[in-house]
ZAMARGU-4260 file (C-alpha; in steps of 0.2 Angstrom, whole numbers, plus 5000, padded with zeros to 4 digits):
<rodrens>
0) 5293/5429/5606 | 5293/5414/5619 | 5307/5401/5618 | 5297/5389/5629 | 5293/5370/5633
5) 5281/5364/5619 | 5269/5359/5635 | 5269/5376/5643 | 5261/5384/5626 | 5251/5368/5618
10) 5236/5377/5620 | 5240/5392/5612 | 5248/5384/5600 | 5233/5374/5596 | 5224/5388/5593
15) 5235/5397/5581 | 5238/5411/5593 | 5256/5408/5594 | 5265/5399/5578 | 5282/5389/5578
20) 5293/5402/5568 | 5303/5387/5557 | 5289/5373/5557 | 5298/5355/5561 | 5316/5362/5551
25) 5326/5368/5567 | 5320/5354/5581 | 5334/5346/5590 | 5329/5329/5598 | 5333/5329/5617
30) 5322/5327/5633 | 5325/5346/5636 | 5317/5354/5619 | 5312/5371/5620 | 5300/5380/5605
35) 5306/5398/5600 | 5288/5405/5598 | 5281/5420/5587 | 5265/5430/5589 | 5255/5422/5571
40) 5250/5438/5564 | 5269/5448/5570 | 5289/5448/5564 | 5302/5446/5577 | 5310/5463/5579
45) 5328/5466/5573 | 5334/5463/5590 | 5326/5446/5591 | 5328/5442/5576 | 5345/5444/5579
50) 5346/5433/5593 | 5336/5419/5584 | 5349/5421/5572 | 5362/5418/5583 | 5351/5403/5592
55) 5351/5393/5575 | 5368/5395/5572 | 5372/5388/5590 | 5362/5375/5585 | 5368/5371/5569
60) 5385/5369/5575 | 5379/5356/5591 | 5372/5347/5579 | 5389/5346/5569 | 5398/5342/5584
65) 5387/5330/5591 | 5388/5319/5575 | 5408/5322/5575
</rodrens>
């Protein structure tokens, strides 16, 4: 797993050896995006998958509050 700068992994991303986990359905506009990046052919591990849990729910809720 990578949470990255779409930049730093275009190319392997390109490729198809890394994938973008959720596709377009958790980006959050800002000049400062990060990509949460996943081996194509692996599933996160409990931990991580834990922690990107938790990342899209911090999300989630910054999203709520910024349109509040």
């Amino acid at each position: 797993m990578i949470l990255a700068s779409p930049a730093v992994v275009a190319d392997r991303l390109a490729s198809g050896v890394l994938v973008r986990p959720f596709g377009e359905r958790h980006v959050i506009d800002s000049p400062f995006t990060y990509d949460l990046i996943l081996p194509a052919t692996g599933q996160a591990p409990p931990a991580i998958q834990h922690f990107i849990d938790w990342l899209i729910g911090e999300a989630e809720r910054f999203r709520q509050q910024s349109i509040a």
